[in-house]
TORTORFI-264105 format. One record per residue (C-alpha): residue in one letter; chain; x, z, y. Coordinates in steps of 0.02 Angstrom, whole numbers, plus 50000, padded with zeros to 5 digits. Example, Ala and Ser with C-alpha at 12.3 -4.5 7.8 and 13.67 -1.06 7.14 Angstrom:
<sites>
+--------+--------+-------+-------+-------+
| residu | chaine |    c1 |    c3 |    c2 |
+--------+--------+-------+-------+-------+
|      A |      A | 50615 | 50390 | 49775 |
|      S |      A | 50684 | 50357 | 49947 |
+--------+--------+-------+-------+-------+
</sites>
This chain:
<sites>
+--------+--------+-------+-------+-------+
| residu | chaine |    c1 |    c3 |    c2 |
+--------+--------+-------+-------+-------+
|      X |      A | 57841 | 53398 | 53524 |
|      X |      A | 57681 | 53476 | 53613 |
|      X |      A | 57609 | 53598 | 53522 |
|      X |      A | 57426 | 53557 | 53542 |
|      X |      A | 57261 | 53663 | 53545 |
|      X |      A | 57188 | 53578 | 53391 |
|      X |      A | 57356 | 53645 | 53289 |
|      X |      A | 57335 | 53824 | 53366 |
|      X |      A | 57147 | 53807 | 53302 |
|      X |      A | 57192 | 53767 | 53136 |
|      X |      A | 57350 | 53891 | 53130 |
|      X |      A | 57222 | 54014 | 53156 |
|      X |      A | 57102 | 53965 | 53020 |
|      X |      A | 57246 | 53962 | 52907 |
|      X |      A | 57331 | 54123 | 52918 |
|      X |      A | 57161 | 54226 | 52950 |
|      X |      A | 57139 | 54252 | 52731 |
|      X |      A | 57314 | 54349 | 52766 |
|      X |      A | 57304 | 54438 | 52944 |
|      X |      A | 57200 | 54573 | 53001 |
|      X |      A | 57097 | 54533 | 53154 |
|      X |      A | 57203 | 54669 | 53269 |
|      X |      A | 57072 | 54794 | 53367 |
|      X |      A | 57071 | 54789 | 53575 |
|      X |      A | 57096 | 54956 | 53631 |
|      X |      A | 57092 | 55039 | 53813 |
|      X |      A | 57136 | 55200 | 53918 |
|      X |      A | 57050 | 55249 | 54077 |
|      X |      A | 57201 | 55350 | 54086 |
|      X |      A | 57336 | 55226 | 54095 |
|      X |      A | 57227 | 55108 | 54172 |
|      X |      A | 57215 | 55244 | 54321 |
|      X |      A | 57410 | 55239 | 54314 |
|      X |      A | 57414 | 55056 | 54346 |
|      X |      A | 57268 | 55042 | 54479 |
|      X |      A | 57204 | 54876 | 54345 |
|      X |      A | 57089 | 54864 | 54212 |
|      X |      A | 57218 | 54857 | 54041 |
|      X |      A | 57176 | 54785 | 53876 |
|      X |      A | 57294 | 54810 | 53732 |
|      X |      A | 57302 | 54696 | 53594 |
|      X |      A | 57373 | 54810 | 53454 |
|      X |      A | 57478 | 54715 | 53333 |
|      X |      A | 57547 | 54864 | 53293 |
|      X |      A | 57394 | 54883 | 53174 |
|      X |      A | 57435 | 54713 | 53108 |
|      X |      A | 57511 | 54656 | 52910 |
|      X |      A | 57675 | 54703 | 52911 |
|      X |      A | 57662 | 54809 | 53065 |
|      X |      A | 57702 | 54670 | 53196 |
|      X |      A | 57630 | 54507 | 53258 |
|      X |      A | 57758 | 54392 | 53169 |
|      X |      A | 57650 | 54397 | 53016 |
|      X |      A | 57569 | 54260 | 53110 |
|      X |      A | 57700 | 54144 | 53147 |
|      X |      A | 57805 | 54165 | 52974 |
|      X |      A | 57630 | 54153 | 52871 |
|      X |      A | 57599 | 53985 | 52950 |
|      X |      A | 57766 | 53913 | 52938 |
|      X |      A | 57769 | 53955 | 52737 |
|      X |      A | 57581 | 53896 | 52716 |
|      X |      A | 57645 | 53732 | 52816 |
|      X |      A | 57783 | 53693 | 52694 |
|      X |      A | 57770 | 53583 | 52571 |
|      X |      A | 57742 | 53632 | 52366 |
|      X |      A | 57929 | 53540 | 52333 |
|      X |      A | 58001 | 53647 | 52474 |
|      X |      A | 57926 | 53805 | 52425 |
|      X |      A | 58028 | 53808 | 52248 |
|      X |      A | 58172 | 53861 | 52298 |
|      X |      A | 58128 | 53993 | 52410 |
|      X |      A | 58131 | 54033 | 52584 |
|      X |      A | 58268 | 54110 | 52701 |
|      X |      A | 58300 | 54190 | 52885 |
|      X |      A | 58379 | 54284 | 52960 |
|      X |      A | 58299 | 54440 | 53052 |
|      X |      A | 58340 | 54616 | 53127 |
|      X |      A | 58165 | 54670 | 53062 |
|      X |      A | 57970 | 54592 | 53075 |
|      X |      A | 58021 | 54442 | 53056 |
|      X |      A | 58101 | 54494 | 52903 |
|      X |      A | 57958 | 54574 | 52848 |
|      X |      A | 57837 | 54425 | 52895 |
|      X |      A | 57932 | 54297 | 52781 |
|      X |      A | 57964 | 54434 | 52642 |
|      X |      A | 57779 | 54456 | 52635 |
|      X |      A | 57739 | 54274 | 52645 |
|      X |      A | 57866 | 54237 | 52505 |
|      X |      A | 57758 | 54361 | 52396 |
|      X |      A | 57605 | 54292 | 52436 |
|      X |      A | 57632 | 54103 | 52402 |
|      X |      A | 57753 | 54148 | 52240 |
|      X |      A | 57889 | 54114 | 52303 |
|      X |      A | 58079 | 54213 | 52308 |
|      X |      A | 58129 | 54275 | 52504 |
|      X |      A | 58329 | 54287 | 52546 |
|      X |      A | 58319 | 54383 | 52713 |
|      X |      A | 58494 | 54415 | 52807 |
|      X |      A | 58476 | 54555 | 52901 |
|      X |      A | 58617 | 54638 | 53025 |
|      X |      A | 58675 | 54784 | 52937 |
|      X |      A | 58606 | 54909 | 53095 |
|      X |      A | 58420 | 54852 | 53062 |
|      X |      A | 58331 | 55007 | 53077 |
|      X |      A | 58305 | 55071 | 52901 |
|      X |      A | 58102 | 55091 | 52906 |
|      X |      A | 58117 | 54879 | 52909 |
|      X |      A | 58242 | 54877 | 52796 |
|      X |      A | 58146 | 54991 | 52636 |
|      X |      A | 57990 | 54859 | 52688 |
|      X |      A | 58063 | 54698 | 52661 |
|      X |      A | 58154 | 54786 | 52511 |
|      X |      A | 57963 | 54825 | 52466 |
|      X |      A | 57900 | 54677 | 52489 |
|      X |      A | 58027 | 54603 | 52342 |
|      X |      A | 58156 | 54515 | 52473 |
|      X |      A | 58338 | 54479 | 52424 |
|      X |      A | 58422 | 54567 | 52571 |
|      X |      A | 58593 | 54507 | 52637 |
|      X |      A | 58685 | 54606 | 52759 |
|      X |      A | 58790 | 54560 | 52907 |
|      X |      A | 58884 | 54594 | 53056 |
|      X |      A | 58750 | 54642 | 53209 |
|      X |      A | 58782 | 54455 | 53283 |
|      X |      A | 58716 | 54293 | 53300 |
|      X |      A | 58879 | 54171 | 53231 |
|      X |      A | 58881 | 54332 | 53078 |
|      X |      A | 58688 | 54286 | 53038 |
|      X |      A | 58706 | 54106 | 53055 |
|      X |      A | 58847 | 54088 | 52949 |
|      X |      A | 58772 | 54217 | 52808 |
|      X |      A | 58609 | 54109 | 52809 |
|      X |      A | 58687 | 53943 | 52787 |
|      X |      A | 58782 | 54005 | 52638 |
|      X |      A | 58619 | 54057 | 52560 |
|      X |      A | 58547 | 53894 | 52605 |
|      X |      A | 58695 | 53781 | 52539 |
|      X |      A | 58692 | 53915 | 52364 |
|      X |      A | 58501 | 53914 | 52345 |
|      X |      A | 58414 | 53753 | 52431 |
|      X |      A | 58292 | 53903 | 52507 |
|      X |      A | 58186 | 53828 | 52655 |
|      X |      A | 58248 | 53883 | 52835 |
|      X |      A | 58112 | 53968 | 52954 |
|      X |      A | 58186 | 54006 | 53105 |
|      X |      A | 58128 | 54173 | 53162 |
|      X |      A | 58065 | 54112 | 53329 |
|      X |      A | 58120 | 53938 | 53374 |
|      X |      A | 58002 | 53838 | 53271 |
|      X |      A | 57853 | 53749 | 53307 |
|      X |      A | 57750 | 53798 | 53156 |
|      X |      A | 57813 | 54007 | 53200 |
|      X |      A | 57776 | 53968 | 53381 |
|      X |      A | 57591 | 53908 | 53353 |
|      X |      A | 57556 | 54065 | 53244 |
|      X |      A | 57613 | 54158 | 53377 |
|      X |      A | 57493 | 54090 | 53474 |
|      X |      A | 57349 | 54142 | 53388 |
|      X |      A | 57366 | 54312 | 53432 |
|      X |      A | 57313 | 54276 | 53599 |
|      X |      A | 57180 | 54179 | 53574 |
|      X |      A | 57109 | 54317 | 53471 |
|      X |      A | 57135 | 54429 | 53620 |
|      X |      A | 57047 | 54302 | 53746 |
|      X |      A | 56898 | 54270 | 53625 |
|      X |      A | 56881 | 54484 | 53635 |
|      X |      A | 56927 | 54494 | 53806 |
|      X |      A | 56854 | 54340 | 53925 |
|      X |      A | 56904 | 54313 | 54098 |
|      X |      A | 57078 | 54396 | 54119 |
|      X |      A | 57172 | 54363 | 54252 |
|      X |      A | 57341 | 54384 | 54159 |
|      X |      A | 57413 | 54427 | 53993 |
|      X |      A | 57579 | 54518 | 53976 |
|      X |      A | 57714 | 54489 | 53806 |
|      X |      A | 57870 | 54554 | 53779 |
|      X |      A | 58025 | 54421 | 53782 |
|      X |      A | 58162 | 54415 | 53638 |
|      X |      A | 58162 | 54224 | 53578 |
|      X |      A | 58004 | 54185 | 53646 |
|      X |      A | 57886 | 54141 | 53512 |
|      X |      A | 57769 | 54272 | 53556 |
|      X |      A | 57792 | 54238 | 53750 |
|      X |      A | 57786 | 54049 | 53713 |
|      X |      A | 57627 | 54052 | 53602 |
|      X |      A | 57541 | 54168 | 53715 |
|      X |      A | 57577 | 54057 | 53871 |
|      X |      A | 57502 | 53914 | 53763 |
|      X |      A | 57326 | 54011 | 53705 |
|      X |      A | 57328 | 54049 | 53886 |
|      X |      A | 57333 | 53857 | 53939 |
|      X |      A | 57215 | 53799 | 53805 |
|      X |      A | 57089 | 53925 | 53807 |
|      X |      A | 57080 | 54037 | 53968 |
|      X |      A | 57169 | 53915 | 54090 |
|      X |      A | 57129 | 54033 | 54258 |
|      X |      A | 57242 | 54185 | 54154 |
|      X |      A | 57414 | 54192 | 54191 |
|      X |      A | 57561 | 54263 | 54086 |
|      X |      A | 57689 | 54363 | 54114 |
|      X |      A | 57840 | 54442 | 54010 |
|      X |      A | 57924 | 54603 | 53995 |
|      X |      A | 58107 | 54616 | 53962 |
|      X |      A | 58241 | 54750 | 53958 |
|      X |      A | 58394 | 54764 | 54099 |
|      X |      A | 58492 | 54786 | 53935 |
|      X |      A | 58432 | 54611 | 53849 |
|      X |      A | 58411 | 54498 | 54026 |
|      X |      A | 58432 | 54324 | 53948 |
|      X |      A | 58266 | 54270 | 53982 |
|      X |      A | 58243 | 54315 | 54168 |
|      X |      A | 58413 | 54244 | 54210 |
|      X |      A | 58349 | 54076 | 54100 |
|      X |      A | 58188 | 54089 | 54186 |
|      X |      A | 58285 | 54062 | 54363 |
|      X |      A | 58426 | 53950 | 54331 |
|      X |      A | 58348 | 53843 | 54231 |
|      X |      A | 58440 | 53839 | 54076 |
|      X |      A | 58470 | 53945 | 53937 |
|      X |      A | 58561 | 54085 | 53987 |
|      X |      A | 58667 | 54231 | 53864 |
|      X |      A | 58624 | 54407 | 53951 |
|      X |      A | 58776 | 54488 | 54036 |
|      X |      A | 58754 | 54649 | 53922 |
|      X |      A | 58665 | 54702 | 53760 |
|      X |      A | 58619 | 54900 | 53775 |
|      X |      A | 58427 | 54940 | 53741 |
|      X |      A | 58329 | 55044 | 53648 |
|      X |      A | 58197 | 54900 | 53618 |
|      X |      A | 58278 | 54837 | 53464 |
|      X |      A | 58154 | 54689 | 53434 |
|      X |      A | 58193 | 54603 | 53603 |
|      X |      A | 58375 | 54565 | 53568 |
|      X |      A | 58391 | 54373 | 53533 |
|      X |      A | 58421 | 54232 | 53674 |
|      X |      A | 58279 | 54109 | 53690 |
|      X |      A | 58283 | 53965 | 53604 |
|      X |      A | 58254 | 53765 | 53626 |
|      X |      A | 58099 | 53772 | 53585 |
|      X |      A | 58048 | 53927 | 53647 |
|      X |      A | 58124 | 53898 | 53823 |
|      X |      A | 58047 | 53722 | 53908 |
|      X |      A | 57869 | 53815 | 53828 |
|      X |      A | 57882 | 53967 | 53943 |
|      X |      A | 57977 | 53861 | 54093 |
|      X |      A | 57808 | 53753 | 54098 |
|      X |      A | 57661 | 53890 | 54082 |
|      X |      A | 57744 | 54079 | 54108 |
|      X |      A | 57705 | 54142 | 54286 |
|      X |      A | 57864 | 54258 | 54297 |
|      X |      A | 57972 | 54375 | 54191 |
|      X |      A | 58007 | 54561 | 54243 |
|      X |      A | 58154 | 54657 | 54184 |
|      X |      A | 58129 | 54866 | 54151 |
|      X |      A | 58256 | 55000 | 54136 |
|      X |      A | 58291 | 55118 | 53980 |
|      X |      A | 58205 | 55252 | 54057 |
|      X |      A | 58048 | 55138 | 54106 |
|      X |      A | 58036 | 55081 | 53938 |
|      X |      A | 58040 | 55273 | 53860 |
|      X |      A | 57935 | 55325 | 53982 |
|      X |      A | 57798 | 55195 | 53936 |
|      X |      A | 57807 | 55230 | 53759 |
|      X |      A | 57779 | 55396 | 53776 |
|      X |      A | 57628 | 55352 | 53889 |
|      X |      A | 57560 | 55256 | 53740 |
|      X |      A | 57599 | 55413 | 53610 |
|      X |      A | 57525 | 55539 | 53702 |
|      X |      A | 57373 | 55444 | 53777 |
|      X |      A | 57322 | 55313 | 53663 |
|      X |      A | 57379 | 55431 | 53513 |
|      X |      A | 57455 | 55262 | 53401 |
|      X |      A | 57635 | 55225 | 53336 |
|      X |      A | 57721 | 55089 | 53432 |
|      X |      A | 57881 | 55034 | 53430 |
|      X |      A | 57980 | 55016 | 53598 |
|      X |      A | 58007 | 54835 | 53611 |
|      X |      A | 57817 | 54847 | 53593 |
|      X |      A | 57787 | 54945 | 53793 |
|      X |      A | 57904 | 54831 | 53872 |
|      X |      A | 57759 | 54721 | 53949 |
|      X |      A | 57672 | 54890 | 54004 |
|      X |      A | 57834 | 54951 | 54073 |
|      X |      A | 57843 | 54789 | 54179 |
|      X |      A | 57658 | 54798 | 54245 |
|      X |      A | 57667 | 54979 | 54286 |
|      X |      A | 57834 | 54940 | 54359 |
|      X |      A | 57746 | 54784 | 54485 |
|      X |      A | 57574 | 54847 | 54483 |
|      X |      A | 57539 | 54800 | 54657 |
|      X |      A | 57545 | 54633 | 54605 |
|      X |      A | 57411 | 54670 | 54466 |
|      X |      A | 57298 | 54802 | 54568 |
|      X |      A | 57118 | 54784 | 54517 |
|      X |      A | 57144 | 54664 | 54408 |
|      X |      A | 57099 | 54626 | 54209 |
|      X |      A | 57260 | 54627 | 54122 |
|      X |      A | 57285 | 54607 | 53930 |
|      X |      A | 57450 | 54677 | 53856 |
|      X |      A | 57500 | 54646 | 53689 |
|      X |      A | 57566 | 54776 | 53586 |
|      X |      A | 57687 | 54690 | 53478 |
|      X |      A | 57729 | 54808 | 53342 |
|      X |      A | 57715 | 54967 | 53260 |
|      X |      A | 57895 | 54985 | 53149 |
|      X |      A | 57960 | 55153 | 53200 |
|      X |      A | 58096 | 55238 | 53116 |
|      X |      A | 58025 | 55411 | 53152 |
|      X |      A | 58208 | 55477 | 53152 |
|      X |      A | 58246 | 55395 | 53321 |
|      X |      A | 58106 | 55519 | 53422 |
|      X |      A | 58245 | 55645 | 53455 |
|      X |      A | 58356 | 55542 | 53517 |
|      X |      A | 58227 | 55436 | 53651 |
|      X |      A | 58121 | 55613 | 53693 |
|      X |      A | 58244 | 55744 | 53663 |
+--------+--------+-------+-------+-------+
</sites>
């Protein structure tokens, strides 16, 4: 199914009661760094801390009164989490979140917070699945997928739009790349509503599923999992994938030390929390900014979640 402009038009019309409208923010710092003109959309500052507010408040408003009984369910290393444990609260509705038991703890205490049943399980994929579908079999709880979902994917998207009704005329926008439902949303806004900007993704050397997808075809599993950007962890799905095939302009992969190195750009120059998933995209424009030299480039800043504890251990 084609997600279609009129559906990202009323996604956004339907979660904007329950989303801030995230600020644009620049540095003539940074943007003297990367020779380009750099707009950050800062969804760090958003519900929740993190875009996925969007995409998980759509799906729940999208469900049907008969489904929304018996509560909803995912599974989620963090926002996500925290997107569908707010949602759940907001619609009156109970939450049953499985969550790998090496989520950082600051998402953990939120979706605790935000009145969530919590389920822990091993840090991998066939552990979640099977955790979730127990909880679905027990309870009846509505699935959202935390990514590879049309209604997730199209309030993804409105993030973008928001940025391109701020920002007119880029030349290219820049996501970070775990599932794709930010990348795939984004690439769709672009499309619809600003079809001369192109998109591009940032993704860690230790997460590379989505560049080696991006080349070959099909979906790929990435030949090591070691990165700091905890967010950015999960392959792309079927949804995701032919999405970003058709209307991304190229994927860039960034090292550990790229990735630190941009977040502390961000800290100490744009003085706001962000988490490190969050500076991929920047990481991969500084990293090819010959590519982007002189131009307007918007970067979304994906989320602020931050357990404070880990700054030792990245800048020490």
């Amino acid at each position: 199914m084609q997600i279609t402009k009129e559906q990202i038009e009323q996604a956004h019309e339907r979660v904007k009661p329950f989303i801030h409208q995230t600020p644009v923010l620049t540095s003539t710092f940074i943007n003297s760094i990367a020779g380009a003109e750099l707009f950050f959309k800062c969804e760090n500052f958003q519900k929740i801390g993190a875009f996925k507010i969007r995409g998980g408040m759509n799906a729940v408003l999208t469900l049907p009164k008969d489904q929304l009984a018996n509560g909803i369910a995912t599974h989620s290393s963090g926002n996500h989490a925290q997107a569908i444990a707010y949602a759940a609260r907001e619609v009156g509705t109970k939450a049953f979140i499985v969550m790998p038991n090496t989520s950082p703890k600051v998402k953990v205490d939120a979706v605790k917070g935000y009145g969530a049943d919590i389920i822990f399980c091993e840090p991998n994929q066939q552990a979640r699945e099977n955790a979730l579908q127990e909880i679905v079999d027990r309870t009846g709880a509505a699935f959202i997928h935390p990514y590879n979902d049309e209604r997730v994917i199209t309030g993804q998207a409105t993030c973008a739009k928001e940025l391109l009704e701020k920002i007119p005329a880029l030349d290219a926008i820049f996501a970070p790349v775990g599932g794709g439902g930010l990348l795939s949303g984004t690439a769709l806004s672009a499309h619809y509503f600003s079809t001369a900007t192109k998109v591009y993704a940032g993704e860690p050397e230790g997460a590379a599923d989505a560049v080696l997808s991006f080349k070959s075809g099909q979906i790929e599993t990435a030949p090591y999992i070691n990165t700091i950007a905890d967010g950015l962890l999960t392959k792309l799905g079927d949804k995701t994938f032919p999405i970003i095939q058709q209307y991304v302009t190229d994927i860039f992969t960034v090292s550990e030390d790229e990735i630190i190195s941009s977040l502390q750009l961000v800290y100490e120059r744009m003085k706001i929390i962000v988490e490190p998933s969050c500076v991929v995209p920047l990481a991969a424009l500084l990293k090819n900014q010959e590519q982007f030299a002189g131009k307007r480039v918007g970067i979304i800043l994906s989320g602020g979640n931050v357990d404070l504890k880990k700054f030792a251990e990245w800048f020490g």
